[in-house]
C-alpha positions as CSV (number, residue, x, y, z in Angstrom):
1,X,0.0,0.0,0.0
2,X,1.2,3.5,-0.9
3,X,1.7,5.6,2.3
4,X,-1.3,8.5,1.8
5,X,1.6,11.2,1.7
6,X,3.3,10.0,-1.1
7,X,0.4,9.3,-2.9
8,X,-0.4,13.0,-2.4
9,X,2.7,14.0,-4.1
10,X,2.6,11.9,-7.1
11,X,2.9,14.2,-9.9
12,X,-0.4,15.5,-11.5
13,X,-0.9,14.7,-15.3
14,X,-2.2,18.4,-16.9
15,X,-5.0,18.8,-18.8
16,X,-4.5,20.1,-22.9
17,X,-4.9,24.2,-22.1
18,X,-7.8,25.2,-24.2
19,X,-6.9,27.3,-27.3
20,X,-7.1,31.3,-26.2
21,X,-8.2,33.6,-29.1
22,X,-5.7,36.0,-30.9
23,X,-5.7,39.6,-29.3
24,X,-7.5,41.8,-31.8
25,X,-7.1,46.1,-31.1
26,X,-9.8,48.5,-32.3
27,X,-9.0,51.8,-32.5
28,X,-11.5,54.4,-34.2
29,X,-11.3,58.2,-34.9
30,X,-13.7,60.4,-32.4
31,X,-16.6,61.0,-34.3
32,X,-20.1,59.6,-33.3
33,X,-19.7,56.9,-36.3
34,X,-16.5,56.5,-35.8
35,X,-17.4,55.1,-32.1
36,X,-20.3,53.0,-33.7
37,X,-18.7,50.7,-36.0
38,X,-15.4,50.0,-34.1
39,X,-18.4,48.6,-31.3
40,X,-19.8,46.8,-34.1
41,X,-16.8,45.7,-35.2
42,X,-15.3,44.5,-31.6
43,X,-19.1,42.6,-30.5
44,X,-19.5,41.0,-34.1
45,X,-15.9,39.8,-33.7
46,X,-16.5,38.8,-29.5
47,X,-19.3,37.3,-30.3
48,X,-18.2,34.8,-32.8
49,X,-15.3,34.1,-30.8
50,X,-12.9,34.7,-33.0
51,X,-10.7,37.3,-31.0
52,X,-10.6,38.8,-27.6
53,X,-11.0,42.4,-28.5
54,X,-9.5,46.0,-27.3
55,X,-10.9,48.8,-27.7
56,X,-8.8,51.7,-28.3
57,X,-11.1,54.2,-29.8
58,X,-12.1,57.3,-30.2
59,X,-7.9,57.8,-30.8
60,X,-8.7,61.5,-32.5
61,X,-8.4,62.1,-36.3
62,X,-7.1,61.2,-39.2
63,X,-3.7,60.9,-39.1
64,X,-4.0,59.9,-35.7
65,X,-5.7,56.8,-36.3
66,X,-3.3,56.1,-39.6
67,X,-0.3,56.5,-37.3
68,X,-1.8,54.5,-34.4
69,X,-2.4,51.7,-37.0
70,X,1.5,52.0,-38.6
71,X,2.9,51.7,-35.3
72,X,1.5,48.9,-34.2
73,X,-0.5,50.6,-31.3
74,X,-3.6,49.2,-33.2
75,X,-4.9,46.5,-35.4
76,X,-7.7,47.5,-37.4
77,X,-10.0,50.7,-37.7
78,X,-12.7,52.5,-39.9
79,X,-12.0,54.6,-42.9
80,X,-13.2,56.3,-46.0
81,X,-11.5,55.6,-49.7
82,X,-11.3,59.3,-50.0
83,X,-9.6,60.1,-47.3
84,X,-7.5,57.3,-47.2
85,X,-6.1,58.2,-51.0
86,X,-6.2,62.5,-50.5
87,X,-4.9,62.7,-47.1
88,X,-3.2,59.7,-45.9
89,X,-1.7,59.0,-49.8
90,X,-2.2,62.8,-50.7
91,X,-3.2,61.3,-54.2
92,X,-5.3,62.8,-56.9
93,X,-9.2,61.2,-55.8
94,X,-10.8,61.2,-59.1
95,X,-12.4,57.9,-60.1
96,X,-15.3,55.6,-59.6
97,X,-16.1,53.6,-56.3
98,X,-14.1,50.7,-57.6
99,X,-11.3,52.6,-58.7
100,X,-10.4,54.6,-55.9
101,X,-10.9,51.7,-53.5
102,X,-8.4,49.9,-56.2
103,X,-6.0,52.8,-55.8
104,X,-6.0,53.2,-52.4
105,X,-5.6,49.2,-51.7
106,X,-2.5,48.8,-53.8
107,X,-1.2,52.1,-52.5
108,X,-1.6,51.5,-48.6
109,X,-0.3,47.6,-49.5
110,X,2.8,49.5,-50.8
111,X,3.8,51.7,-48.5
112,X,2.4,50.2,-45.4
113,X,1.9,47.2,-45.4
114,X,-2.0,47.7,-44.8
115,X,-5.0,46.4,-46.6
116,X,-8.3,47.8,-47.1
117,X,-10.9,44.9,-46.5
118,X,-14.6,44.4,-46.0
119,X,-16.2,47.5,-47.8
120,X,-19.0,48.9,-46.7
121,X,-22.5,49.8,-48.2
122,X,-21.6,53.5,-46.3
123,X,-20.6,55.7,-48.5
124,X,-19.5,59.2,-46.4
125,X,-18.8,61.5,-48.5
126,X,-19.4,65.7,-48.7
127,X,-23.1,67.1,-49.9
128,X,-24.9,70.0,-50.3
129,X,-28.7,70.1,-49.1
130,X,-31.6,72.2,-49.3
131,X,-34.8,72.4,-47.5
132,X,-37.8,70.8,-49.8
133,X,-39.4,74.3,-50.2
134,X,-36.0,76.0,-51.5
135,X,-35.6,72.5,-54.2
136,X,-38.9,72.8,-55.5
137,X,-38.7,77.1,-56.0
138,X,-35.8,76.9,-57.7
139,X,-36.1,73.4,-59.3
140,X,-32.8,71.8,-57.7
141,X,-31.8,68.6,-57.7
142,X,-28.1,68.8,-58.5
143,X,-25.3,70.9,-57.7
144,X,-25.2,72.0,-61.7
145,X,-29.0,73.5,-61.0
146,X,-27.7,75.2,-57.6
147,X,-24.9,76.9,-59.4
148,X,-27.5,78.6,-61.6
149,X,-28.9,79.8,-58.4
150,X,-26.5,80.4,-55.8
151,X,-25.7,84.3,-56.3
152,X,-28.9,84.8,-54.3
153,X,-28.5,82.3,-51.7
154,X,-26.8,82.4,-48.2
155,X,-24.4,79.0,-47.5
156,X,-23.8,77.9,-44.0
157,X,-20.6,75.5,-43.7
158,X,-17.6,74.8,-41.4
159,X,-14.9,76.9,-40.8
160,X,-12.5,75.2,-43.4
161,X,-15.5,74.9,-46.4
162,X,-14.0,78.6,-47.3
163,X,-10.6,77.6,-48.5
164,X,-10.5,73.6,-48.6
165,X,-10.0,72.2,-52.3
166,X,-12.9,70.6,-51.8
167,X,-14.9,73.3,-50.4
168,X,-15.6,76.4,-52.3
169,X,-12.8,77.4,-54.0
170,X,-13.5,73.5,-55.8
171,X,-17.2,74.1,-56.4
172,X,-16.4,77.5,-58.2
173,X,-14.0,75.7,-60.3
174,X,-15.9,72.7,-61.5
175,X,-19.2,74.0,-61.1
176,X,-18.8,78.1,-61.2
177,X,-20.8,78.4,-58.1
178,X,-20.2,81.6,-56.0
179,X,-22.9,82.2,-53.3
180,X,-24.4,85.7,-52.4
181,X,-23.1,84.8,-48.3
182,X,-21.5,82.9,-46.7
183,X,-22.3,81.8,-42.8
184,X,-19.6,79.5,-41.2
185,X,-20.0,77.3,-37.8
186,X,-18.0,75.0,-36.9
187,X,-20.4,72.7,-35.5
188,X,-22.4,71.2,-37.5
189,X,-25.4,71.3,-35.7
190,X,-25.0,74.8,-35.9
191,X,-25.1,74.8,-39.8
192,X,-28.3,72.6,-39.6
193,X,-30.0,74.4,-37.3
194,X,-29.3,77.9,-39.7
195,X,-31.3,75.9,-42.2
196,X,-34.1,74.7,-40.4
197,X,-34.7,78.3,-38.9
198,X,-34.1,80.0,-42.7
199,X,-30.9,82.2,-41.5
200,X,-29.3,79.7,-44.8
201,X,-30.4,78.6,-47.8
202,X,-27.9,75.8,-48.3
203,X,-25.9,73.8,-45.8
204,X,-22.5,71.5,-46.3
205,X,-22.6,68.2,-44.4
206,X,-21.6,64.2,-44.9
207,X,-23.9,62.2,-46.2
208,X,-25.1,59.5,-43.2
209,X,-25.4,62.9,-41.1
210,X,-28.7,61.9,-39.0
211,X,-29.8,65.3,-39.5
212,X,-30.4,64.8,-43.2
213,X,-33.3,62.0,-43.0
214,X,-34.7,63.4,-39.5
215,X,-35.0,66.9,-40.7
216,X,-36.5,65.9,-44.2
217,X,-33.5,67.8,-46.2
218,X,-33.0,67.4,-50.1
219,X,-29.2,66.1,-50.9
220,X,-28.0,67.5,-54.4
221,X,-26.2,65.2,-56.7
222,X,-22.7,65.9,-57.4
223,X,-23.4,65.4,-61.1
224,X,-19.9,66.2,-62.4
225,X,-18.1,64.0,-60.0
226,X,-16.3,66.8,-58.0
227,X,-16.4,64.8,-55.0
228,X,-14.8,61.1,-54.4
229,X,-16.3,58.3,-53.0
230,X,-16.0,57.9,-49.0
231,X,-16.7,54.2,-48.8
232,X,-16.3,52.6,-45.4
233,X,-14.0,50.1,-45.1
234,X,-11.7,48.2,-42.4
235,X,-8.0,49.3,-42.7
236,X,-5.9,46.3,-41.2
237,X,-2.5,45.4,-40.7
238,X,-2.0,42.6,-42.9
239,X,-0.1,40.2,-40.7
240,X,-3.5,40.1,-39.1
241,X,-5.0,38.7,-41.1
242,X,-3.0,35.8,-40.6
243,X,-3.6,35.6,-36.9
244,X,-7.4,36.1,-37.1
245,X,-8.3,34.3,-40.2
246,X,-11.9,34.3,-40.1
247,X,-11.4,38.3,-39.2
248,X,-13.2,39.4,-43.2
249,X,-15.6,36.2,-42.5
250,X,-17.1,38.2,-39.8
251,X,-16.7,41.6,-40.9
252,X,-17.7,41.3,-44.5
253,X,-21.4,40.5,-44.3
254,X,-21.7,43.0,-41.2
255,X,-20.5,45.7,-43.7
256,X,-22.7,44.6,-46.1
257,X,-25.9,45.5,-44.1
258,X,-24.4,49.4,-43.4
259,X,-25.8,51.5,-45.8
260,X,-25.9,55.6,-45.7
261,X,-29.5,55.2,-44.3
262,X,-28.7,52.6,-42.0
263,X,-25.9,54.5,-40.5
264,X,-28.1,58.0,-40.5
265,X,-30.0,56.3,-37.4
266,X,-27.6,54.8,-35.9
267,X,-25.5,58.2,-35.4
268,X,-28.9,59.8,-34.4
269,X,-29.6,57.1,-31.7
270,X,-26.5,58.7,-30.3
271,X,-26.8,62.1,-31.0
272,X,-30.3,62.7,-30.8
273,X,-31.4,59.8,-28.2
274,X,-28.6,59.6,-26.2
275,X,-27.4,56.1,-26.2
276,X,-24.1,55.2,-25.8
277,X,-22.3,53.7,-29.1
278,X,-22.1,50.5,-27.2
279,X,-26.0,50.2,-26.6
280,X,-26.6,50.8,-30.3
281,X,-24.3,48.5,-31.7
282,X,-25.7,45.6,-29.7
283,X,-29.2,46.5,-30.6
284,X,-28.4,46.7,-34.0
285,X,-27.0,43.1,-33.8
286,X,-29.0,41.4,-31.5
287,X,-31.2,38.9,-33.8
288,X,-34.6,39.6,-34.8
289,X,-37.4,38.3,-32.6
């Protein structure tokens, strides 16, 4: 018979450690949709169990996020084609969807090491709007028919709209529109709320703005192409992609359900209703009853 204390110290046999999932970082920009889809993005990911997720967002802007992502500080965020190729790349941004998203895949792939994956039905990019009353007097429904008009009309935009290429100084180039004033705020609630009360005719904004749909406001078509495409996308270091395989498995069909509209209520369940980005991501993926 084995004395009791040595069979207490026989050696224990371990059991196989159950497989941990890959680390995954999401940083975002700090916008209200920025702070959306990085929750989307890090519950759609938890909840198929294909990474343990960090959240790093609301980082700040643009080159911010880029530089975050480049230095290994993060994995993955949202961003737009546009500004990926015009600011990031500081590349010309004419072209279709498809070819800008082309450009700007091989270009980030290039330089570093970065791929664009899982586009988006969102596409973010700058318009002009009018109240209904002001499209139907003046028979607008494209920037080329607000030109025609615009030397009697008051524009209310942000404080760089003035002398950004792809403010004014653009639209009097490719369309010849010069506006009789010119009312600047900074926040864009501020530029809404001028056209609601009728202290603007015209107002610059992004196109899944919540304020568009809620307040009933007519977007213009860019009919010359002046402005790129802003399709959403995930911007991910590619080794990634390697360590979270089914990472676009996920994503992709997520992205696929975010359209211009779709976003539009998310940001105003934020904005508007006060939720926090996290309640409205998992009520937007919670399963239909």
């Amino acid at each position: 018979m084995i004395p009791r204390r040595a069979a207490l110290a026989l050696p224990l046999v371990p059991r196989p450690a159950r497989a941990q999932a890959p680390l995954l970082r999401i940083g975002s920009k700090n916008f209200t949709e920025q702070l959306v889809l990085g929750e989307l993005w890090a519950q759609a990911l938890e909840a198929a169990g294909v990474a343990r997720v960090e959240r790093r967002l609301n980082l700040g802007g643009t080159l911010i996020a880029q530089g975050a992502l480049t230095t290994g500080q993060i994995d993955l965020y949202p961003e737009y084609t546009g500004t990926g190729l015009g600011v990031v790349l500081r590349e010309d941004t004419a072209g279709t969807a498809e070819q800008v998203l082309a450009r700007v895949r091989e270009g980030y792939r290039a330089r570093f090491n970065l791929d664009w994956v899982a586009p988006s039905g969102i596409d973010n990019g700058n318009v002009l709007l009018v109240l209904p009353a002001t499209a139907q007097r003046h028979r607008l429904s494209t920037l080329s028919d607000l030109a025609r008009v615009a030397p009697r009309l008051t524009l209310s935009a942000g404080s760089e709209f003035a002398d950004r290429a792809d403010g004014l100084p653009g639209l009097k180039r490719v369309y010849g529109m010069e506006f009789r004033r010119l009312r600047q705020f900074s926040a864009l609630g501020l530029r809404y709320a001028a056209l609601r009360h009728g202290q603007a005719d015209v107002v610059n904004g992004y196109a899944t703005d919540w304020q568009i749909a809620a307040g009933g406001f007519v977007s213009l078509a860019d009919d010359r192409a002046f402005w790129p495409p802003y399709q959403l996308c995930a911007v991910v270091r590619r080794q990634v992609l390697d360590t979270v395989p089914r990472l676009v498995e996920v994503l992709d069909p997520l992205n696929r359900r975010l359209d211009n509209a779709v976003m539009q209520r998310l940001n105003r369940q934020v904005d508007q209703d006060g939720d926090e980005p996290r309640e409205v991501a998992a009520r937007f993926l919670r399963p239909a009853s």
